[in-house]
C-alpha positions as CSV (number, residue, x, y, z in Angstrom):
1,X,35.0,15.7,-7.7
2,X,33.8,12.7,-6.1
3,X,30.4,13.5,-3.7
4,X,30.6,11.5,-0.7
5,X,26.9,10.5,0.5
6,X,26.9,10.4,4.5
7,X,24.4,7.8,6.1
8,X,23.0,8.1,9.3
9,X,24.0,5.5,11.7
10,X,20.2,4.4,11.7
11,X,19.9,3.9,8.4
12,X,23.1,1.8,8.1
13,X,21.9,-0.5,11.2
14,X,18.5,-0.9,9.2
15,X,20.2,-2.3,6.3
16,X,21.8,-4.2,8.2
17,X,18.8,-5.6,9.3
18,X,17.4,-6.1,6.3
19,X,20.7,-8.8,5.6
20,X,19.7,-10.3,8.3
21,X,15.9,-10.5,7.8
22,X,17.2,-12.3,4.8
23,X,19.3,-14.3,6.2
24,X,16.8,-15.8,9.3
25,X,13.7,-13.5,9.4
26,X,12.4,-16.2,11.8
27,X,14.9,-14.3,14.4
28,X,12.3,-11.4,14.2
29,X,9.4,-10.2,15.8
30,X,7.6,-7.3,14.5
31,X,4.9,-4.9,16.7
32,X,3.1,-2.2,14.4
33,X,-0.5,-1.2,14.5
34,X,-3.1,1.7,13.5
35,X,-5.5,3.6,15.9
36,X,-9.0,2.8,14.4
37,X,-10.2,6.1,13.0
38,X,-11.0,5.4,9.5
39,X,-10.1,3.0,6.7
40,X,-6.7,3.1,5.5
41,X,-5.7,4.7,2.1
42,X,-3.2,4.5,-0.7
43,X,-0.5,6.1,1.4
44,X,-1.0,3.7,4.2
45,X,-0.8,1.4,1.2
46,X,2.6,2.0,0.0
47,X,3.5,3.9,3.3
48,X,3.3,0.9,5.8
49,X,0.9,-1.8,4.6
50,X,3.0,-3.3,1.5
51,X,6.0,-3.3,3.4
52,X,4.2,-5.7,6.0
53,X,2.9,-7.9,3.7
54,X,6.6,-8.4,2.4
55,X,8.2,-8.8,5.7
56,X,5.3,-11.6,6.7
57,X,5.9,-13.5,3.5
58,X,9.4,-13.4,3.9
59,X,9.0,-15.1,7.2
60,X,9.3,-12.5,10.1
61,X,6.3,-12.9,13.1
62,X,4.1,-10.0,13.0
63,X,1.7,-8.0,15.7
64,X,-0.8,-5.6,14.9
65,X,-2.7,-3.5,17.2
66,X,-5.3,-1.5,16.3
67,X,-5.1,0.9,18.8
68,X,-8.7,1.9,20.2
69,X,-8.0,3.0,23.5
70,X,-5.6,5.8,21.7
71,X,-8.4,7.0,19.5
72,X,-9.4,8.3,23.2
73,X,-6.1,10.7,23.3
74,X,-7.5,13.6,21.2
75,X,-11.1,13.0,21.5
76,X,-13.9,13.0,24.0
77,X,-15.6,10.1,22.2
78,X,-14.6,7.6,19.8
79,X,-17.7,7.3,17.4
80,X,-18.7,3.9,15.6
81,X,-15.5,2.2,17.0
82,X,-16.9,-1.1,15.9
83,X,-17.2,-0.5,12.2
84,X,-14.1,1.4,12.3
85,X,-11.8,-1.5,13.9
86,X,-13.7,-4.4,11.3
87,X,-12.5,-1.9,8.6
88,X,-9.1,-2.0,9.4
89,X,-9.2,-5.8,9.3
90,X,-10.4,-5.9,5.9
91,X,-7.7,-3.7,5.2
92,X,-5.3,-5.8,6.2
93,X,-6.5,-9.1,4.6
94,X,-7.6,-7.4,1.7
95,X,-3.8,-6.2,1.2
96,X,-2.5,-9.9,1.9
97,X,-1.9,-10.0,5.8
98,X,-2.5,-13.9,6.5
99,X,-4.6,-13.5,10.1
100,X,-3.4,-17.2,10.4
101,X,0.6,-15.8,10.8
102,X,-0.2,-12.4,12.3
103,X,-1.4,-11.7,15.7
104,X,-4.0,-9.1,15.3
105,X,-5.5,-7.4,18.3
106,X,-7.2,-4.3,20.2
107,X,-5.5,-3.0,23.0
108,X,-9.2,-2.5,25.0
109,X,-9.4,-6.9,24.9
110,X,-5.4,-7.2,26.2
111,X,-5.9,-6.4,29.8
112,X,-2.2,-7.8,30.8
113,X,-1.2,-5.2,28.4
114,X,-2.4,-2.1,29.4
115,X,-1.2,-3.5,33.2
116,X,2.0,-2.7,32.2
117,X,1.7,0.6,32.2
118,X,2.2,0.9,35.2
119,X,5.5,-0.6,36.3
120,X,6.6,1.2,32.6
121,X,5.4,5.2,33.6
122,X,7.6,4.4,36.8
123,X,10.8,4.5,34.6
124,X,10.1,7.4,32.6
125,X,10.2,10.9,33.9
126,X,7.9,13.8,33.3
127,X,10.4,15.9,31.1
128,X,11.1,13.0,29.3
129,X,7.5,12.5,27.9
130,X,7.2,16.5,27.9
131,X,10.3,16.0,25.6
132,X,8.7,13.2,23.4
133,X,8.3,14.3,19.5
134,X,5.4,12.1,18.9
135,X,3.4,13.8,22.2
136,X,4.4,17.5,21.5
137,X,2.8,16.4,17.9
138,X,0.0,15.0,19.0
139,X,-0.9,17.7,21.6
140,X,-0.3,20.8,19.1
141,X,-3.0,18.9,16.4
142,X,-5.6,17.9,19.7
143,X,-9.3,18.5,19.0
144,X,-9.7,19.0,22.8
145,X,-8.4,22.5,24.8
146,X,-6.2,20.4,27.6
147,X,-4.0,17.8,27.0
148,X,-5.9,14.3,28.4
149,X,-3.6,12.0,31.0
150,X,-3.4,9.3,28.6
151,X,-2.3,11.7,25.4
152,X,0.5,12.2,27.6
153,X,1.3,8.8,28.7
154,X,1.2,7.9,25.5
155,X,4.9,6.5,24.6
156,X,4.8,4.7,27.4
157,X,1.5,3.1,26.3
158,X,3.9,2.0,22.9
159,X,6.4,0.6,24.6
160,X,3.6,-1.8,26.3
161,X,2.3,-2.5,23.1
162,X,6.2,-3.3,21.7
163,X,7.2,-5.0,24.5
164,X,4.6,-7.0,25.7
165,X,5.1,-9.7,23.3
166,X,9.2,-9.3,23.2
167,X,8.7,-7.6,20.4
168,X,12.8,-6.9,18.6
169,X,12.1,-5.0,15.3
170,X,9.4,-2.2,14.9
171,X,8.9,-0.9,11.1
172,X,9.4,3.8,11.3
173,X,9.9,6.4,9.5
174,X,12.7,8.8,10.3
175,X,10.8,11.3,12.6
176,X,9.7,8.1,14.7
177,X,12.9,7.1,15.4
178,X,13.4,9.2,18.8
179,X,10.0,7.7,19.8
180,X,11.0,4.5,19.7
181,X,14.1,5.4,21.2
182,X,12.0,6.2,24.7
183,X,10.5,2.6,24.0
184,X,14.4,1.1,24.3
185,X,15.1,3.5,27.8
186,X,12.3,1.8,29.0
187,X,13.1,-1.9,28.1
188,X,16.7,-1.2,29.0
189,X,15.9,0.8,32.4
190,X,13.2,-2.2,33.7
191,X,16.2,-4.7,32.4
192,X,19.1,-2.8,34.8
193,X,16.4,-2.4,37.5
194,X,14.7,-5.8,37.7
195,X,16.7,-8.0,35.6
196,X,17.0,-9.1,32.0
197,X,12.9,-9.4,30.7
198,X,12.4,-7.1,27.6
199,X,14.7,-6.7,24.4
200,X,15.6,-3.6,23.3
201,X,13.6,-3.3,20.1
202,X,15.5,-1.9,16.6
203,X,14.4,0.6,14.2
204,X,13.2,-0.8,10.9
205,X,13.4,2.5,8.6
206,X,10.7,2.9,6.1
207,X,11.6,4.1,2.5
208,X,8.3,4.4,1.7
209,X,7.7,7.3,-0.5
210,X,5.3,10.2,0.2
211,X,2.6,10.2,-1.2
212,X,0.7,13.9,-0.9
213,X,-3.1,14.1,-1.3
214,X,-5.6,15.4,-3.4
215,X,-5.0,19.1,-1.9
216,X,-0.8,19.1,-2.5
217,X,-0.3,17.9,1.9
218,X,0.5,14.8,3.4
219,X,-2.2,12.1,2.6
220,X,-4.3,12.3,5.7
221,X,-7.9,10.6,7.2
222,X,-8.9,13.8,9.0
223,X,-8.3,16.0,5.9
224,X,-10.5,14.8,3.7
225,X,-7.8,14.6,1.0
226,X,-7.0,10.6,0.5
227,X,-7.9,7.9,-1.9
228,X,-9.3,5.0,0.7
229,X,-8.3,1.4,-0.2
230,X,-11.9,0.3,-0.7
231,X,-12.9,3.4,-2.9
232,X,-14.8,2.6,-6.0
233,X,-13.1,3.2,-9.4
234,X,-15.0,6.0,-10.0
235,X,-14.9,7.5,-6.8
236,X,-10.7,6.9,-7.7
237,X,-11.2,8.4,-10.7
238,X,-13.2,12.0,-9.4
239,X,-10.8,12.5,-6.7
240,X,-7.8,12.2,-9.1
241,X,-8.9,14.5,-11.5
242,X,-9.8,16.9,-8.8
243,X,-5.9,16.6,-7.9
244,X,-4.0,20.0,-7.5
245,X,-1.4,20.3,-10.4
246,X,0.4,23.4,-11.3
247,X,0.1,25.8,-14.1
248,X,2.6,24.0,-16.1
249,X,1.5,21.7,-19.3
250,X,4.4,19.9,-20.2
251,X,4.9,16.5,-17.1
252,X,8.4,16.2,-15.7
253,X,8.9,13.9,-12.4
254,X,10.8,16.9,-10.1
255,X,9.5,16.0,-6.6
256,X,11.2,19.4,-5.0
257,X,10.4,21.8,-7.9
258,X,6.7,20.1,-8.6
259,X,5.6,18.2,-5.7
260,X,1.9,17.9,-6.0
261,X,2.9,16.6,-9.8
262,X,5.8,14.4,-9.1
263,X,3.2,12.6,-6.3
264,X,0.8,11.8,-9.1
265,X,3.8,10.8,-11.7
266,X,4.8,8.3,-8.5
267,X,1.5,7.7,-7.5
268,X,1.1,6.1,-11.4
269,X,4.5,4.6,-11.2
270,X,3.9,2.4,-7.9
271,X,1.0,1.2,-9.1
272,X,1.8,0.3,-12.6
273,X,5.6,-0.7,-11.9
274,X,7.5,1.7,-14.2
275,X,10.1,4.4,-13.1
276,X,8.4,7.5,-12.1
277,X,10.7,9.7,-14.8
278,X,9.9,7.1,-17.4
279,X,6.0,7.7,-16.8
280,X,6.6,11.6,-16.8
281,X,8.4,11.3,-20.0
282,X,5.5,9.0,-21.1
283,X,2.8,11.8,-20.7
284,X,5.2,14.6,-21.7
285,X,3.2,17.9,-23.0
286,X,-0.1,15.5,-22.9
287,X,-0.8,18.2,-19.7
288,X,-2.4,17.4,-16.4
289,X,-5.2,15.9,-18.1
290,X,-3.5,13.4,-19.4
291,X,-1.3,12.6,-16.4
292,X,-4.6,12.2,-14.4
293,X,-5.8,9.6,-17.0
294,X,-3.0,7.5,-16.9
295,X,-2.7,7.6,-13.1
296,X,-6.3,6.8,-12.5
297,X,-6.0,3.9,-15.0
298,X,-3.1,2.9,-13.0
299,X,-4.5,3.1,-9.6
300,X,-7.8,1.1,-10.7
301,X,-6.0,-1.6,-12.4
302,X,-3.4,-2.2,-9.5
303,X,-5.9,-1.7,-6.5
304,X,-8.9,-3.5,-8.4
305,X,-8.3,-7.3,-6.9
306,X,-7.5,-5.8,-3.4
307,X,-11.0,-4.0,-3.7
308,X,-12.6,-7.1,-4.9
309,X,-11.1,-8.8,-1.7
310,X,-12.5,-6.2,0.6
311,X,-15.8,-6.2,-0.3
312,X,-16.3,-9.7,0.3
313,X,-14.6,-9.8,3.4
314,X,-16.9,-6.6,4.0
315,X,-19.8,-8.5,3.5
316,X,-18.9,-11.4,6.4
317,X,-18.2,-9.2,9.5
318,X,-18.6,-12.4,11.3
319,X,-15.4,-13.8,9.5
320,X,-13.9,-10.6,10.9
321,X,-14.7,-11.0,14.2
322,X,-13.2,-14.4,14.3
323,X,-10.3,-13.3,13.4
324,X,-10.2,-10.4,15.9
325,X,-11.2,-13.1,18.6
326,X,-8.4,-15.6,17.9
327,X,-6.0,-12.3,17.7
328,X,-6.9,-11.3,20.9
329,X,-6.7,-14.6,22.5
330,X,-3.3,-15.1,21.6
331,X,-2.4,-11.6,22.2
332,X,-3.9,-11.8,25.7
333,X,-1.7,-15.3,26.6
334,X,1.4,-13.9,25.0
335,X,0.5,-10.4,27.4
336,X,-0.2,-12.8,31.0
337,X,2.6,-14.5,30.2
338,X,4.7,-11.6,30.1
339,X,2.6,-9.8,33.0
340,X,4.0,-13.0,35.1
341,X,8.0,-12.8,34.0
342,X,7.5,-9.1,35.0
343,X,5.9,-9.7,38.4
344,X,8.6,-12.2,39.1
345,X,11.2,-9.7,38.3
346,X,9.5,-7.2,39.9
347,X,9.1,-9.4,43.2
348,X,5.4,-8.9,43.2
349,X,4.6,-12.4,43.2
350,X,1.9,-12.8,46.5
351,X,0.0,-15.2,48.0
352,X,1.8,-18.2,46.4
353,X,3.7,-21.2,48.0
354,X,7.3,-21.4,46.6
């Protein structure tokens, strides 16, 4: 009997995409970002970062905004924004992000930007951000008792960030696909209202793997559970072993029947290039113990010239700021120039002899 494998019209358009990255990946424009509220880890790593490395080298423009007014959704304060948002730019060099390609950029230094908010909340109804997956998300894990104005606003706060600079292709995961979807409305209702200005951005599907943390969940800054991308080997090396297993000895790679196992059997695989049932095989009855040594060896070995990298860049926050302030230069000419086609469209062009 022959099993028939259906796939989801997303994920055939994505591949699609991928052809033809391949083909021109100059075509492409690519908006993706990170709020600033702590340095990234190993599933940022393999979740997001790798995969924009690969899509810059391979020729495709890319935006990234680090997202500091949003660290305001779910929070009365953002603490020690400053540390936090050079952080992230190490990150992203130290991972191979070439800040001479990539626009990268805060959204509090783009004030074009954020102006086009406004026209954008004006084609979005209340329901429909009610209705939003990544809002009803972010509301039922808030830190704060009500739900803030710009928590709620914030899809349309996305689409700014996407569309600003015509942004056509934005790298997701599955569960973000209906977000982005809102993103497309909006580009499409402005479009049909005002004339043609925005594109309708694709989905890029991820197939990143998951990687869970140290307590068996999703790989998470605000849990307390993650392996950063700067840690020291030995910091690498105590929160492996302190890695929830199970009470099984013998190592098999069965991501639905072991999870919190098969993650570290992957874990070791990504980073030392071998297939994840090959490495389980590898370790066999050697126990947890042994699984834990060979994935920390992994993991140190693989991340130990992108650690090298980030300390030195680290230790010149100056560097860092320059290339924050050439980021947000460009980002903020890109954004007034797309303010303008927008107030043109819009017929909100005053003062000025025609």
């Amino acid at each position: 009997m022959t099993t028939t494998v259906e796939i989801s019209p997303a994920a055939r358009r994505s591949a699609e995409l991928e052809a033809e990255i391949t083909a021109d990946a100059s075509r492409f424009r690519i908006l993706t970002g990170d709020r600033p509220t702590g340095p990234l880890h190993l599933g940022h790593y393999f979740g997001t970062l790798h995969n924009r490395v690969r899509l810059q080298r391979r020729g495709v423009r890319l935006g990234l905004v680090i997202a500091d007014y949003q660290v305001l959704t779910d929070r009365d304060v953002a603490d020690d924004l400053d540390a936090q948002v050079l952080g992230l730019i190490a990150d992203y060099l130290a991972a191979g992000i070439d800040p001479d390609e990539a626009m990268i950029f805060t959204h509090s230094s783009v004030a074009a930007l954020n102006q086009l908010l406004l026209p954008f909340l004006s084609l979005v109804t209340v329901p429909e951000l009610q209705r939003n997956p990544t809002v009803k998300d972010e509301i039922a894990h808030s830190r704060q008792a009500g739900v803030s104005g710009l928590m709620f606003t914030y899809p349309a706060h996305q689409a700014a960030d996407i569309l600003f600079g015509k942004a056509n292709l934005v790298p997701v995961g599955s569960d973000q696909l209906p977000h982005l979807e809102l993103t497309r409305t909006i580009a499409r209702r402005f479009n049909d209202r005002y004339g043609r200005v925005f594109p309708e951005p694709e989905a890029l599907l991820s197939s990143a793997p998951l990687l869970l943390g140290t307590d068996g969940v999703k790989m998470s800054k605000s849990r307390g559970n993650a392996i950063m991308l700067g840690a020291t080997a030995s910091e690498t090396a105590r929160l492996i072993r302190g890695a929830k297993t199970d009470a099984q000895r013998h190592i098999t790679y069965e991501p639905q029947a072991r999870p919190e196992v098969a993650s570290l059997v992957l874990l070791g695989a990504l980073c030392s290039g071998q297939d994840p049932v090959a490495l389980a095989e590898g370790v066999g009855s050697g126990g947890a113990a042994a699984l834990k040594s060979v994935v920390t060896e992994a993991v140190n070995s693989h991340f130990a010239p992108l650690r090298a990298a980030r300390a030195e860049l680290a230790a010149d926050p100056g560097y860092l700021r320059g290339v924050l302030a050439r980021g947000n230069a460009r980002a903020q000419e890109r954004a007034e120039a797309t303010l303008a086609e927008v107030r043109a469209a819009m017929g909100t062009v005053y003062g000025v002899s025609r």
